[in-house]
C-alpha positions as CSV (number, residue, x, y, z in Angstrom):
1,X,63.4,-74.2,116.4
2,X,60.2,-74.9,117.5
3,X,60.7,-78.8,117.7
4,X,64.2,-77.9,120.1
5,X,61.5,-75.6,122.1
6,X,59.2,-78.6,122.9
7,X,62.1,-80.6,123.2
8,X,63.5,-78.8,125.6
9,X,60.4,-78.3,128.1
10,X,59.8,-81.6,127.7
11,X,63.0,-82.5,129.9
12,X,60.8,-80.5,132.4
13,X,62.0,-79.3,136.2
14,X,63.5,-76.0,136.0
15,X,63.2,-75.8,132.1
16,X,59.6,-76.4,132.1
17,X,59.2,-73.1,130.9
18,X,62.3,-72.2,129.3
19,X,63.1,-69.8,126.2
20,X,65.7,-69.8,123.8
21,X,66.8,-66.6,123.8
22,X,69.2,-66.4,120.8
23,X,71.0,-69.0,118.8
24,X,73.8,-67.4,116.9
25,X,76.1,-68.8,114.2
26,X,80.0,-68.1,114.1
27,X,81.2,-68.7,110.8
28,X,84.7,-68.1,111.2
29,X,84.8,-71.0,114.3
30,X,81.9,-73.2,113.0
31,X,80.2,-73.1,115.8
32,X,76.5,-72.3,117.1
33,X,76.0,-70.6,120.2
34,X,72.6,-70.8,122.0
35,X,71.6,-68.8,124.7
36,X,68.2,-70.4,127.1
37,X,67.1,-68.4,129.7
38,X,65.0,-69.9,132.6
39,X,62.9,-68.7,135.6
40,X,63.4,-71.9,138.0
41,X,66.3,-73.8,139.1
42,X,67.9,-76.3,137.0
43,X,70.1,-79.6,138.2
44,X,73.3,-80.5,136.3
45,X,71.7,-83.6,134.9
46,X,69.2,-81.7,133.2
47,X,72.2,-79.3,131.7
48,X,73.4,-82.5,130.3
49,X,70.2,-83.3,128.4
50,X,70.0,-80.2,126.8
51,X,73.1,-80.5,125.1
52,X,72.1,-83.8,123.9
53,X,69.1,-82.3,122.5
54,X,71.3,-79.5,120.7
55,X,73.5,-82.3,119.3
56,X,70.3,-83.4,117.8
57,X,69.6,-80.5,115.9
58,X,72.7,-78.8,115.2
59,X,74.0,-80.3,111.5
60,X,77.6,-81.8,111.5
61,X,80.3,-80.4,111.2
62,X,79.0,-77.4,113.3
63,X,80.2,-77.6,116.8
64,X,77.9,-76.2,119.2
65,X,77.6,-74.5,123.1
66,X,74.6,-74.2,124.9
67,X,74.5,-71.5,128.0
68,X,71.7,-71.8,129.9
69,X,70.8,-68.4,132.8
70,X,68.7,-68.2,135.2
71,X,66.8,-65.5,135.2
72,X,64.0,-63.8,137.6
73,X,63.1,-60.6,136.2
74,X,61.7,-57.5,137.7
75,X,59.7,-54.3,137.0
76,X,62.4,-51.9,136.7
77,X,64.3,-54.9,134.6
78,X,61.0,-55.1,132.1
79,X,60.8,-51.2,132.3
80,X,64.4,-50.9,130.6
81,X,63.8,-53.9,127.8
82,X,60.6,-52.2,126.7
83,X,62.6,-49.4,126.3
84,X,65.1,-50.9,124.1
85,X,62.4,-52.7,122.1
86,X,60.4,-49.2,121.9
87,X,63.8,-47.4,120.6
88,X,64.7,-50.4,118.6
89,X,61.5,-50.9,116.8
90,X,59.3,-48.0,116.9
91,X,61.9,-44.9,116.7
92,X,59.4,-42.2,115.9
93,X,57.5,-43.4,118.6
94,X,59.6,-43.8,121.8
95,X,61.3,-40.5,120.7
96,X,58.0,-38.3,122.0
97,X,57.5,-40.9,125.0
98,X,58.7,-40.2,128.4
99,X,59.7,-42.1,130.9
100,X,56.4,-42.3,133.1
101,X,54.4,-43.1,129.8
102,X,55.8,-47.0,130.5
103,X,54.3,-48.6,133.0
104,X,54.5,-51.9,134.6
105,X,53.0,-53.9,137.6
106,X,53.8,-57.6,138.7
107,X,51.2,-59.3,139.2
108,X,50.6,-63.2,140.4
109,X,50.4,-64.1,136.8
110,X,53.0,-62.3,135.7
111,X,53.2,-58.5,134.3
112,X,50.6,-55.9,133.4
113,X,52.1,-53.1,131.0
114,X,50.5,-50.1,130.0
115,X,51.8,-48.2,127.7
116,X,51.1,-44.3,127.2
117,X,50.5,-42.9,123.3
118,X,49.7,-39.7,122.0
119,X,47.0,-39.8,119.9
120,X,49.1,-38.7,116.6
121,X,50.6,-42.6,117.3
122,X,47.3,-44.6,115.4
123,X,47.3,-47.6,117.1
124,X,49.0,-48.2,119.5
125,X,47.0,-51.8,120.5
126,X,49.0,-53.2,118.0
127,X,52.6,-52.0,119.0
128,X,51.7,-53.2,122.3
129,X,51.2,-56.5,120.9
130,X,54.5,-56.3,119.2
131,X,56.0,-55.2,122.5
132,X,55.1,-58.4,124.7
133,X,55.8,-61.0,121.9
134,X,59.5,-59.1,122.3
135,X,59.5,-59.9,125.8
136,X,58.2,-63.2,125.7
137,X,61.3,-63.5,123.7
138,X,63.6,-62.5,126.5
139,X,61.5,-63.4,129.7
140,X,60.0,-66.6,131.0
141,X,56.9,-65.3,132.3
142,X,53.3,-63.8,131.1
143,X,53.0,-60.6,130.2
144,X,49.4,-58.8,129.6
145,X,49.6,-55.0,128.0
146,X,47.4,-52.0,127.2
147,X,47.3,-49.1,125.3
148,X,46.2,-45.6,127.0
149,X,46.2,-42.2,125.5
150,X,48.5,-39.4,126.9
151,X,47.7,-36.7,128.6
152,X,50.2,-34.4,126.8
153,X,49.0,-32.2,124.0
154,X,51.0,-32.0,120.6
155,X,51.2,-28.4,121.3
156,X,53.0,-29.2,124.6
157,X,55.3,-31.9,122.2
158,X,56.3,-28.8,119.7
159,X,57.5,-26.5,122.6
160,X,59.8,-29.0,123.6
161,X,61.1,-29.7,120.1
162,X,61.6,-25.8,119.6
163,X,64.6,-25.8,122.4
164,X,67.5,-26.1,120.3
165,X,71.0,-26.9,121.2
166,X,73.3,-23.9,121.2
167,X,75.4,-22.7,118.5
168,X,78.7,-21.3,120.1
169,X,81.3,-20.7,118.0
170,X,84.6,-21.3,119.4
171,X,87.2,-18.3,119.3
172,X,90.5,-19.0,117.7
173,X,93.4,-18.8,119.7
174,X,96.6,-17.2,118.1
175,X,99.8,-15.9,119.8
176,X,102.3,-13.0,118.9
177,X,105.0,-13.9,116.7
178,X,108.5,-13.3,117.5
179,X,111.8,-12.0,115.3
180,X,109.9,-11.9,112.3
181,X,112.5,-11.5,109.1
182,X,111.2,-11.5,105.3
183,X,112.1,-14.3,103.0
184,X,109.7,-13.6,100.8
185,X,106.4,-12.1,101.3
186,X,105.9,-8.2,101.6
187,X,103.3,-8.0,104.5
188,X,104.3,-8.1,108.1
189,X,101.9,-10.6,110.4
190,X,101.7,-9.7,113.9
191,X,100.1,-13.2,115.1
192,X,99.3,-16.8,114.0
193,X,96.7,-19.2,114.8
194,X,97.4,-22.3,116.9
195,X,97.9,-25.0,114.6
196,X,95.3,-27.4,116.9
197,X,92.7,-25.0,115.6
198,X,93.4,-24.9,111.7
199,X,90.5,-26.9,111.3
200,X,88.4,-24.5,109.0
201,X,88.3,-23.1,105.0
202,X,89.6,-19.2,104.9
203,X,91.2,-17.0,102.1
204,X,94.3,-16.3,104.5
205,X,95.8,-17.9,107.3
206,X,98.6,-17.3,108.8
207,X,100.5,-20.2,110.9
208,X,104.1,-20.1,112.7
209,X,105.7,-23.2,113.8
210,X,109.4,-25.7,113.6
211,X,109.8,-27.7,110.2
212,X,109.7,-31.1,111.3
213,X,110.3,-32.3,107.4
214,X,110.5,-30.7,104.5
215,X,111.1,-32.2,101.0
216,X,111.5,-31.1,97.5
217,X,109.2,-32.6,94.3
218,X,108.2,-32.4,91.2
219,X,104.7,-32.3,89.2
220,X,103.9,-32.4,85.4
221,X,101.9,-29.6,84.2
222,X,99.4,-29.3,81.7
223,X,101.6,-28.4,79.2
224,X,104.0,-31.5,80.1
225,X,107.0,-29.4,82.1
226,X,108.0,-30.0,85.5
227,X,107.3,-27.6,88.2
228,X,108.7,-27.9,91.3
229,X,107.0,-27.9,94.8
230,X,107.8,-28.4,98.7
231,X,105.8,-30.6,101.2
232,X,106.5,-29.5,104.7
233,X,105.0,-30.8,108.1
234,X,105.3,-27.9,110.8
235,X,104.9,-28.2,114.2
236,X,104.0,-25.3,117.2
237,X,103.9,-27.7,120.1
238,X,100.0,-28.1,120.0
239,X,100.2,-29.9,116.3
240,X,101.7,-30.9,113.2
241,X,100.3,-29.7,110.1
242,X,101.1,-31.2,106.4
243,X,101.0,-28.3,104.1
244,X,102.2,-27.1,100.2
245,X,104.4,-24.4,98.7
246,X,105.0,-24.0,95.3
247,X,107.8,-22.4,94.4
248,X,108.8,-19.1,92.7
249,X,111.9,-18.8,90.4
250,X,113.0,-15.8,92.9
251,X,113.0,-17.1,96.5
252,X,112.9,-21.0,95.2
253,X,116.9,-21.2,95.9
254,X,116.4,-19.7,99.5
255,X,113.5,-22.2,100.1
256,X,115.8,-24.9,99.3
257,X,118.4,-23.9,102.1
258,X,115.4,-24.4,104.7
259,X,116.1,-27.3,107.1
260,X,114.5,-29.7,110.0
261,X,114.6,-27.2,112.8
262,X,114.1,-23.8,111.7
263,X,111.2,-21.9,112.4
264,X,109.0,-20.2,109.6
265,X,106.2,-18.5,109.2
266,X,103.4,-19.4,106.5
267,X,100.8,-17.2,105.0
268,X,98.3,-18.9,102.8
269,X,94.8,-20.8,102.4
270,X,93.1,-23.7,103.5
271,X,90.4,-26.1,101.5
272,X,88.5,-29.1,102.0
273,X,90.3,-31.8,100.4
274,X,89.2,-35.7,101.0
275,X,86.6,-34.2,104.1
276,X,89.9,-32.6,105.6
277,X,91.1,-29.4,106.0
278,X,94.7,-28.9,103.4
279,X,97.0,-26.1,103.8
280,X,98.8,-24.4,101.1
281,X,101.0,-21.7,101.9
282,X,101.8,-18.7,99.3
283,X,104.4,-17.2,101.0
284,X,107.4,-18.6,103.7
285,X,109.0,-16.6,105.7
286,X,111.6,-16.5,108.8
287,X,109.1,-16.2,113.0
288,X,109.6,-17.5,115.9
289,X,107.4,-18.9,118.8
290,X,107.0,-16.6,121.9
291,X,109.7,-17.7,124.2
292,X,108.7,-20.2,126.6
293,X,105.7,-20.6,124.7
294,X,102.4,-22.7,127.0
295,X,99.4,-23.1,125.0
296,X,96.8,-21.5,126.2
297,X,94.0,-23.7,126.9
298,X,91.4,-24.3,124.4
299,X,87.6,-23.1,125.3
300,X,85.0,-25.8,124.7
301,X,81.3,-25.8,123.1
302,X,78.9,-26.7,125.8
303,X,77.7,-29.9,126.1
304,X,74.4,-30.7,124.2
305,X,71.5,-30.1,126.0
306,X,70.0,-33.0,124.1
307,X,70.6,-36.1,121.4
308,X,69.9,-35.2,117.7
309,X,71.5,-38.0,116.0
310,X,72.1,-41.0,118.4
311,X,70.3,-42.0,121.5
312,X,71.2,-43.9,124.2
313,X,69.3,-47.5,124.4
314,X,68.4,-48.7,127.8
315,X,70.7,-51.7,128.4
316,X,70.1,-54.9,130.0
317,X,72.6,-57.9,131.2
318,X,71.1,-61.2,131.8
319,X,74.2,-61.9,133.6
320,X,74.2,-59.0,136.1
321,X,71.1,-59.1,136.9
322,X,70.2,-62.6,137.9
323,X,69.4,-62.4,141.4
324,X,71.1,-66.4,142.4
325,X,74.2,-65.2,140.9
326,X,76.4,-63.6,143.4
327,X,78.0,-60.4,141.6
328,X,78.6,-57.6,144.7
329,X,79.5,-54.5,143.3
330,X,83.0,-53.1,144.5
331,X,82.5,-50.1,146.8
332,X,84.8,-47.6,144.8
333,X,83.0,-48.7,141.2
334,X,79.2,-46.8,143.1
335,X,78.7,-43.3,142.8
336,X,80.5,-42.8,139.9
337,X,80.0,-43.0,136.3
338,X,82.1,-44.7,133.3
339,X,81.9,-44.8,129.5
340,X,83.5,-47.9,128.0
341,X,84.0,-47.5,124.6
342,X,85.6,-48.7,120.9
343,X,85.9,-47.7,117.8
344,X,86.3,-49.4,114.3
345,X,88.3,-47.2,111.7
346,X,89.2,-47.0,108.0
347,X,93.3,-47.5,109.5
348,X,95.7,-47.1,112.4
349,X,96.7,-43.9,111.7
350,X,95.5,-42.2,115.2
351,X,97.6,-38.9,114.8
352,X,96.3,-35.8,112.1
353,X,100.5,-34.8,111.6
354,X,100.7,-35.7,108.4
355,X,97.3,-34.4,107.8
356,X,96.2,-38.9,107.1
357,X,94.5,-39.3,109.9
358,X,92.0,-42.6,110.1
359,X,88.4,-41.9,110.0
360,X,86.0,-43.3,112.1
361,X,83.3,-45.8,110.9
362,X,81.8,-47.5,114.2
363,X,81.7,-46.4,117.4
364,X,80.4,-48.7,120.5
365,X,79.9,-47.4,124.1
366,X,78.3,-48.4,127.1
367,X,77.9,-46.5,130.2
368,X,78.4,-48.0,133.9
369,X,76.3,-46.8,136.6
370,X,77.1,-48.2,140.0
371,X,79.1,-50.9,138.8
372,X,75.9,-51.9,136.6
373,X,75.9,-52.3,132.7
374,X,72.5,-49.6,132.1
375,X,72.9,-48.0,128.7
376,X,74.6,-48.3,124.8
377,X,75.2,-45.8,122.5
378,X,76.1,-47.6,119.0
379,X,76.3,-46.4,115.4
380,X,77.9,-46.5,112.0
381,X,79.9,-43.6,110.5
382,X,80.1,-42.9,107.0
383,X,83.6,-42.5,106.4
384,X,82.9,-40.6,103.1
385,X,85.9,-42.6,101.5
386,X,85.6,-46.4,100.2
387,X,86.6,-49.0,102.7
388,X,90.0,-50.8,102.4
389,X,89.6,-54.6,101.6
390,X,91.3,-55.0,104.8
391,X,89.0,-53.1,106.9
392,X,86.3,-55.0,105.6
393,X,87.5,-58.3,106.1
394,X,88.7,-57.8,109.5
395,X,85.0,-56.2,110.9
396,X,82.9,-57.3,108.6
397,X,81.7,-53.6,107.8
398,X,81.2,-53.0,104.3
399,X,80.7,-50.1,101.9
400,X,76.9,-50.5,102.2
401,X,76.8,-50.7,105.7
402,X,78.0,-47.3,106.2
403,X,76.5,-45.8,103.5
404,X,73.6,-44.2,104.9
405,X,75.0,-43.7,108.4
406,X,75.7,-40.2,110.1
407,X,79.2,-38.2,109.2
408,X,81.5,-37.4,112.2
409,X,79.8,-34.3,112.3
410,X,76.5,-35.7,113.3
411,X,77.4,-38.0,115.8
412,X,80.2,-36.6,117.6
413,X,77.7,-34.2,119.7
414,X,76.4,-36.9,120.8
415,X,78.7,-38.8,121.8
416,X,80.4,-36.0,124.0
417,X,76.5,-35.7,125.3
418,X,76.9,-39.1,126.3
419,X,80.5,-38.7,127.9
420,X,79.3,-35.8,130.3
421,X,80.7,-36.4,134.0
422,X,82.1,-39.9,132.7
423,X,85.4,-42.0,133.3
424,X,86.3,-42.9,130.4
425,X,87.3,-46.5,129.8
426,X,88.8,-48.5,126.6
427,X,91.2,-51.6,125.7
428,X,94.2,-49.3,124.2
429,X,92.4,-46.3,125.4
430,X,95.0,-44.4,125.7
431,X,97.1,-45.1,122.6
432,X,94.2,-45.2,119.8
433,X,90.6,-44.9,120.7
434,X,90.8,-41.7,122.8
435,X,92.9,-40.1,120.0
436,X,90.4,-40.5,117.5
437,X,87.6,-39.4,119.5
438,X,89.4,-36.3,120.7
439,X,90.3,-35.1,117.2
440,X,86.9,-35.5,115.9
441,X,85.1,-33.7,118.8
442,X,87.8,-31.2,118.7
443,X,87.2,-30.3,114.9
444,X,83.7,-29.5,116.1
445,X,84.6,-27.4,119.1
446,X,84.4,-29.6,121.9
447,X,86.5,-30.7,124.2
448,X,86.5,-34.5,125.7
449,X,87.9,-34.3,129.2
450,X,90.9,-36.9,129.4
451,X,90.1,-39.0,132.5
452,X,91.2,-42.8,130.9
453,X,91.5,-46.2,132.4
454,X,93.3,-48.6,129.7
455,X,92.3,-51.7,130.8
456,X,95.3,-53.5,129.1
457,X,97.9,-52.1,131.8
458,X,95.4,-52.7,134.2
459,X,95.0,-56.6,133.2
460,X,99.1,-56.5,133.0
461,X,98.9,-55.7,136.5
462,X,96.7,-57.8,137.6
463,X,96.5,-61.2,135.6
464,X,99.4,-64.0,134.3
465,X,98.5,-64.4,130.6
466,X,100.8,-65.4,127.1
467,X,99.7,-61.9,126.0
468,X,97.0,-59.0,126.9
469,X,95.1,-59.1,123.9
470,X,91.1,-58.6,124.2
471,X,89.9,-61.8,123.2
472,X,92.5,-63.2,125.2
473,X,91.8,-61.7,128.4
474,X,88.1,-62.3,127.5
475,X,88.8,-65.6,127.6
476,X,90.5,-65.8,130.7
477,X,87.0,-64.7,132.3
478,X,84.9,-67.2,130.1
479,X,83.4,-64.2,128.1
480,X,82.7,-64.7,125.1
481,X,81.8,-62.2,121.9
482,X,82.3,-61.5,118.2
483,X,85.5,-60.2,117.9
484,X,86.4,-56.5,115.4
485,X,83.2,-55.0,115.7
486,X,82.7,-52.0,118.1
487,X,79.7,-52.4,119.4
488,X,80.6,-56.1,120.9
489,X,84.4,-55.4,121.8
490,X,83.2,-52.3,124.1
491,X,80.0,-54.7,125.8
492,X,83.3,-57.2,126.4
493,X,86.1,-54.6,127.7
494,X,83.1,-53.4,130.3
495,X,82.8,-56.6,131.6
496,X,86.7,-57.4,131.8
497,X,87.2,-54.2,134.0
498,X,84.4,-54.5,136.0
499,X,86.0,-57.9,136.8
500,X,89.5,-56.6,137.0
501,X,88.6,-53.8,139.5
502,X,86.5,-56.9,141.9
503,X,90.2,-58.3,141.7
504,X,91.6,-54.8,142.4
505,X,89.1,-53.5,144.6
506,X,90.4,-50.1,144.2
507,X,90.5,-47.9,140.9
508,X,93.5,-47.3,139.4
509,X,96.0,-44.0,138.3
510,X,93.5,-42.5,135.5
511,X,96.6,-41.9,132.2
């Protein structure tokens, strides 16, 4: 790499001082991908020799493509990549930094950074060194850093660590059940809960809904007889729940006369089974809905007051950035804020009805500011369930990957956190991602306000393609990425619709 870095300078002109910023490998294409990054202007011809050089270097039968940027940073541009290095490298300490304890100056020779450490850090010196051979990395230009102490006490540091988030526990909603008739039990329930809320472990529960599906089986027991039992899915308009009955020899032939259609009331428990909630009734009887029954709507959690689990990282796009690059911002796109977002999942199934839903193993989200690319939010899930073959060969997430990562229950908080006040955007938005994330947060209370731009209907609108998959539209604007992983399919689907609404110019019906 180092021979291709003299190499390269050695063309001289406006890659005198060049970098290679990455150089990534594609397995699945065979092909190398390297990314140079340049302060001074560069000539066609001197494009050409560059990929004469690569050819040089890169070992048959690789192909290879060489993207070359140019690149004049700024302070407020260094600012945010320190950040990111900071949050990527040093966790413990960019967590009691703020934002005025990062400074930087330009300067004729380049940038003076002081960075601001409590003394509890050690040596800061040294993380300062690791922070400009980062940039040096990214930027051509010098860069010249010192460490300072803080002002700020550790005293100061626990007070502010003491504010915790609220715990608010969310009331269950329930409505009055109607034409209640025995068909078995021997109490009398005035109410039910919604079945959108039956998301917690309790002795006795009583739910009221239509069967949707109801079939007879049969189980061994210990002893080797067959028993049987009833599998039902009922619905009350806010959800389908899967739940058990097993049968009694005196109300097993009235059970059987139950159909798609008729209304019922079940009384029984709920468990943790698999990380979700199972319901198992022990007694059906006749109940009705209220007539002309409308949900109430459901009360929220507040929004976090701050990140526990996942934090934001400062974000920063060579490409919308570079100041020779025309790339005006569409007026409707300022002012407002967006959350582009995509999950990867153990499966497809988006909807809790037949109590399978999917779980969540990767979520990746960047937030839009102005029409400008500013932050990410990425992180494994642990699924607590092995991961299908399948899943692992299409995203290349393994077992081990998400082994050690955060439950649903950890980073769901913060993801709402990071959805406050947002638009949110997706590729199928509407048809998978948003389902996902809406069941999860509403399992923990919170409630994910559904403002969505899908930006597959949107690119059906506006573009002439063979189909409206994401790599394909991607390719239509000459982006490219590593397909099936969140993280890289969200950075892609913000970039597609900031493009789609320049073509627009106007933002479309949120669905």
């Amino acid at each position: 790499m180092s021979n291709f870095l003299l190499d390269l300078r050695a063309i001289g002109g406006g890659l005198s001082t060049a970098i290679i910023s990455s150089v990534v490998l594609y397995k699945s294409k065979g092909e190398v991908e390297i990314s140079i990054v340049t302060d001074k202007p560069f000539t066609f011809q001197e494009e050409q020799r560059v990929n004469l050089i690569a050819k040089k270097y890169v070992p048959e039968p690789l192909s290879f493509k060489v993207e070359i940027k140019k690149l004049t940073p700024d302070a407020d541009m260094i600012k945010q990549k320190i950040s990111s290095i900071l949050c990527e490298r040093y966790k413990a300490v960019y967590a009691v930094m703020q934002d005025e304890d990062i400074q930087v100056a330009k300067t004729e020779n380049g940038f003076e950074i002081t960075l601001y450490f409590m003394r509890s850090v050690g040596n800061g010196q040294e993380i300062i060194e690791g922070v400009l051979q980062s940039l040096k990395k990214c930027f051509c230009s010098n860069f010249y850093g010192t460490a300072k102490l803080s002002n700020r006490s550790a005293k100061e540091l626990k007070i502010e660590q003491e504010e915790e988030n609220i715990e608010y526990e969310i009331p269950l909603r329930t409505f009055n059940i109607e034409n209640f008739r025995f068909l078995e039990g021997t109490e009398t329930p005035v109410s039910a809960i919604y079945l959108a809320d039956l998301n917690f472990v309790s002795e006795k529960v009583v739910i009221c809904g239509a069967i949707d599906f109801i079939e007879e089986r049969t189980f061994k027991r210990k002893d080797g007889k067959e028993k049987s039992y009833f599998s039902l899915i009922l619905n009350d308009s806010t959800a389908s729940v899967r739940l058990t009955y097993f049968t009694r020899l005196k109300s097993i032939d009235k059970i059987r006369e139950l159909k798609q259609g008729d209304f019922v009331v079940c009384t029984g428990k709920t468990e943790l089974f698999n990380g979700q909630v199972r319901f198992t009734a022990n007694f059906i009887d006749y109940g009705n809905l209220p007539l002309n029954f409308v949900p109430e709507k459901r009360k929220s959690k507040p929004v976090p007051k701050y990140y526990t689990t996942v934090k934001p990282q400062p974000f920063v796009d060579f490409t919308q950035t570079d100041i020779f690059t025309k790339n005006e911002v569409p007026e409707c796109l300022k002012g407002l804020d967006f959350v582009v977002f995509d999950l990867e999942t153990t499966g497809l199934t988006s909807s809790p009805s037949g109590g399978n839903m999917d779980k969540i193993i990767e979520i990746g989200a960047y937030k839009i500011h102005d029409g400008v690319i500013l932050e990410s939010f990425t992180t494994f899930i642990n699924p607590q369930k092995k991961l299908s073959e399948e899943v692992t060969n299409l995203t290349g997430i393994s077992d081990e990957m998400v082994a050690n990562a955060p439950t649903y229950e950890k980073v769901m908080p913060d993801f709402v956190k990071f959805c406050e006040g947002c638009i949110l955007v997706g590729h199928n938005i509407a048809g998978f991602d948003f389902k996902f994330v809406d069941h999860y947060s509403q399992i923990l209370g919170y409630n994910i306000e559904r403002k969505l731009i899908d930006t597959i209907p949107l690119s059906q609108q506006l573009l002439y393609l063979a189909n409206y998959k994401l790599n394909t539209v991607a390719d239509h604007f000459g982006i490219t990425f590593n397909h099936h992983r969140a993280i890289d399919d969200a950075l892609v689907t913000a970039k597609i619709f900031i493009e789609l609404i320049k073509i627009k110019k106007s933002l479309p019906k949120l669905v």
